[in-house]
N, C-alpha and C positions, 0 to 999 in steps of 0.2 A: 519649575515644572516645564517650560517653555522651553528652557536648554536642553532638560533631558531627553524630549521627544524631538529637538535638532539634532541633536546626538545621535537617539535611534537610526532615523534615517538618514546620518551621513553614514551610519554604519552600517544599515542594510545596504545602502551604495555599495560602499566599498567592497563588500564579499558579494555580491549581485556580479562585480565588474571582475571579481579574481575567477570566479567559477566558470565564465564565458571566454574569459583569457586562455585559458586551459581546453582547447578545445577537445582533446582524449577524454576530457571529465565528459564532456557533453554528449561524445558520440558513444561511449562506455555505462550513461543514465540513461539511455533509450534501448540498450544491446539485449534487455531480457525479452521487453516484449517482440523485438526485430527476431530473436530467437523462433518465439512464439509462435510469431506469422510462417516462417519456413517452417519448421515443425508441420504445420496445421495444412500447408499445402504441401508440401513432399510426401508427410504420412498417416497423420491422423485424419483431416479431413476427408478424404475418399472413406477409408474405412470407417469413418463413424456413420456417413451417409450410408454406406451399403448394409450398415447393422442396423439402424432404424428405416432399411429402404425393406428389407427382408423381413422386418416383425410389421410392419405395415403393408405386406404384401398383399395385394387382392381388395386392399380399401378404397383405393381410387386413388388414393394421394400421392402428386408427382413426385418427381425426383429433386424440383426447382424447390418447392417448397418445400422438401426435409432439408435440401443443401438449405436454404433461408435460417430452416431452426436451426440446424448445428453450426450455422454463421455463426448465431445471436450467438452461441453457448460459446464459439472459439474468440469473438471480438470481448464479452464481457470479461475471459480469463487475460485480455492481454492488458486491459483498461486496467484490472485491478491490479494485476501485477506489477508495474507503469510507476501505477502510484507508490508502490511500497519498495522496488527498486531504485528508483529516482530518487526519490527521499533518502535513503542509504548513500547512493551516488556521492550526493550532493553535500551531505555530512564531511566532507573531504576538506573541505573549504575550514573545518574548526579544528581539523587536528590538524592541519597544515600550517594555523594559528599557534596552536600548542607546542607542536614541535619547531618552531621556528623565535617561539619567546614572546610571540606578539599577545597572545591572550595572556602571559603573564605581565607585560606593559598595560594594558588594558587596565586589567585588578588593578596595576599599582596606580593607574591614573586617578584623575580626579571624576572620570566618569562614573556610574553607581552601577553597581552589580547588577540589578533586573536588567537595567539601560541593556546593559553587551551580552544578555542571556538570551534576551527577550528579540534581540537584532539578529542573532544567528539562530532563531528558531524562526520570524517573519522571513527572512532569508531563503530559509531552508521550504517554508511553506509558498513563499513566492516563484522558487526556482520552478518548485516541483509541479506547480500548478500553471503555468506556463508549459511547458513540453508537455504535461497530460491532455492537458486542452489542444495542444495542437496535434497531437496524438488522435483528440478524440475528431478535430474535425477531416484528418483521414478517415477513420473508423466510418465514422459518416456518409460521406461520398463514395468509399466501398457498399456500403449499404442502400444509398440510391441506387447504385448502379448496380447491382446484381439481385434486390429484391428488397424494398421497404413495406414490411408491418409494424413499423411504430406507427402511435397515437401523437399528437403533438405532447400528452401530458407522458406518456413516455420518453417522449424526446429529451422533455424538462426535467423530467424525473433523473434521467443518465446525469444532466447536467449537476443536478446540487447532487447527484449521490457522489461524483467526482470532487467535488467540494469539502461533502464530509471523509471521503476515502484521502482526502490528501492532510484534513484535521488531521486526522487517526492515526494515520504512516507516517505524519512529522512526530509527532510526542513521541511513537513507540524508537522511533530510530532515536531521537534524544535521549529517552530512558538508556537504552541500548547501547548506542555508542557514545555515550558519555563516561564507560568502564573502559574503552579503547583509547590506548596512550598512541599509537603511531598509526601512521599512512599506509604501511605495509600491513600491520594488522588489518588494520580497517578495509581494502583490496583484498586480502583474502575472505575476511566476513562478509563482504559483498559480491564477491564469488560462489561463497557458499548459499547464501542468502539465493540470489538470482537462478542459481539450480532448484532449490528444493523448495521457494518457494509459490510456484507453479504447481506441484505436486500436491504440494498440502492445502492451496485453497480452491484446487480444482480445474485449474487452467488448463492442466495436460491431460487430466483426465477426470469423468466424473468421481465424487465423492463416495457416492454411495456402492463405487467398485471396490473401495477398501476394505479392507479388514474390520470387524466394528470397533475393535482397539482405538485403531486410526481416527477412527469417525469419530469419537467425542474427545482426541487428544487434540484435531483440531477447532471443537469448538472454543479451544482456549486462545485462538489466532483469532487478533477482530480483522482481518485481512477475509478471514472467512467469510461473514457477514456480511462486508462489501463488496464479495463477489457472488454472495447469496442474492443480492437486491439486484447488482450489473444486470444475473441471469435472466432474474423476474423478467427488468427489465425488456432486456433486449430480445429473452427468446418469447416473450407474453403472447405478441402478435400474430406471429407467426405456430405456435402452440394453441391458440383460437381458433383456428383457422383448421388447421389438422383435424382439433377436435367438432368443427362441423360436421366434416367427413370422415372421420373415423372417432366417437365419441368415448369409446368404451377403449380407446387407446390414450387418451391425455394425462387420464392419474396415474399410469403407466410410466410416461416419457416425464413427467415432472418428477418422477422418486430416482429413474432412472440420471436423472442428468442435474441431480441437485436446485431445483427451483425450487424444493422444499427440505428444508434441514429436518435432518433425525437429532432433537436435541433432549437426547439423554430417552428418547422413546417415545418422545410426543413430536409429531411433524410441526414444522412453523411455516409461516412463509416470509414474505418480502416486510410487513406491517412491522414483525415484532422482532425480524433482524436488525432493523432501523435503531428498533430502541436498546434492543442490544447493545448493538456499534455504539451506539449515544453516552449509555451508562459505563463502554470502557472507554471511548473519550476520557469522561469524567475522573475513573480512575487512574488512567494515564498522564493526564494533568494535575493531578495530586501529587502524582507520585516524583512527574518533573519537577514542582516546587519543590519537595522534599529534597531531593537528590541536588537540586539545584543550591540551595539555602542552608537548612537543618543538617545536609551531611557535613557541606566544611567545618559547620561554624562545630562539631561535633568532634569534628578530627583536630583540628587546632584548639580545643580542648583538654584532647587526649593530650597531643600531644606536649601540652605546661604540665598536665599532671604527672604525665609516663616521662623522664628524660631518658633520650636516647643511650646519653654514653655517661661513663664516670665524671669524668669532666662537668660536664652540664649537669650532674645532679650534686656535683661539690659547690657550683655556681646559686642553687636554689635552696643550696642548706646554708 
């Protein structure tokens, strides 16, 4: 047991050190939410401020504190998106194994299967959760510096909800790209990925602007739920505050801008997204065992019972 967890961690080393070596990978895992940020100061941010500056007009609340809330709402869609980019990113480092014969060395070593399964998924959770964090503590210092309404338990809250959003975006991208046989696939999936997925968990724009289609096709995305809590989060504060001075506007701006999910016709909030998020955790890490384990040993199966060619089944009779 002692080898095998040396093992682990010479092997997260080693993909740790391949992923950093490739500096394109690194600057290409951060390029959604950089997207994001331009986005939000070239075009959306003025115009979301002037659309909740003008349904707030005549209540007394500044211009400083709508820009604050629709910070929160623009910093929380980059944070989660971050996470579930990155993570994709990062997946580069297994099929660059795969395609290159090394993950077939691997299997055939004396190492054990979990051992090199379980290395490039710590891997993949340690990349991503380093550049999130450092991510977030820009977000941060944007945020002192142009208007702080976090709580300290707010603060902390941001902190493990990045925790859990980086659990969730490593398994689902395991799941995911473990059906992806090459690099160039996997670049284009994370191409498409890093567009659309902004859209769909509300980064670019709020949720409740959709279609109602849309709205419960996303609550099938636990990326959703993670950007459900970010928003709690970050636009909480500064949404108190508002609703001081304008009170009969707060449950307004909460439907409005997603701090409260329509899930399936009953609003949720920040409490029961958590457990949401938690419970597809749960099923997401079933399903990578499965897919991990149960499938090969399933296919190399088939495959004694099924022979391929004439040959090989004159070989088994």
């Amino acid at each position: 047991m002692k080898n095998d967890f040396v093992c682990l961690g010479n092997l997260i080393g080693r993909e740790i050190k391949i992923f950093l070596k490739d500096k394109a990978s690194v600057f290409f895992s951060i390029l959604a939410p950089i997207i994001i940020l331009l986005l939000y100061f070239l075009f959306l941010g003025d115009m979301q401020v002037s659309s909740v500056e003008a349904t707030l007009k005549g209540t007394g609340v500044s211009r400083d504190l709508i820009k604050s809330f629709i910070d929160g709402w623009m910093l929380a869609g980059v944070v989660s998106v971050a996470c579930i980019t990155v993570s994709f990113s990062a997946y580069n480092v297994v099929l660059s194994d795969k395609e290159c014969g090394a993950l077939d060395d691997l299997y055939s070593s004396p190492v054990k299967r979990w051992v090199i399964n379980l290395s490039y998924y710590i891997y993949n959770f340690t990349v991503t959760m380093i550049i999130c964090f450092i991510l977030l503590v820009i977000v941060f210092i944007y945020v002192a510096i142009t208007g702080w309404y976090l709580s300290a338990s707010q603060a902390f809250g941001i902190i493990g909800m990045v925790i859990l959003s980086v659990v969730s975006s490593t398994l689902v991208t395991t799941a995911i790209c473990g059906f992806v046989k090459t690099v160039n696939a996997h670049s284009a999936l994370v191409g498409i990925l890093s567009a659309f997925s902004g859209f769909l968990i509300g980064a670019y724009m709020p949720i409740g602007m959709y279609p109602q289609a849309v709205q419960y096709i996303v609550l099938f995305i636990p990326g959703t739920y993670s950007a459900g809590v970010f928003r709690s989060l970050f636009m909480s504060g500064a949404l108190d505050r508002i609703g001081e001075i304008a009170p009969y506007h707060k449950e307004a701006l909460q439907d409005a801008y997603s701090i409260n999910l329509d899930f399936f016709g009953n609003k949720i909030g920040a409490d029961i997204m958590v457990y949401v998020l938690i419970a597809m955790i749960a099923i997401f890490a079933i399903l990578n065992v499965a897919l991990a384990f149960v499938l090969p040993k399933l296919k190399y199966l088939s495959a004694i019972k099924k022979p391929k060619n004439k040959k090989t089944k004159d070989l088994y009779e």
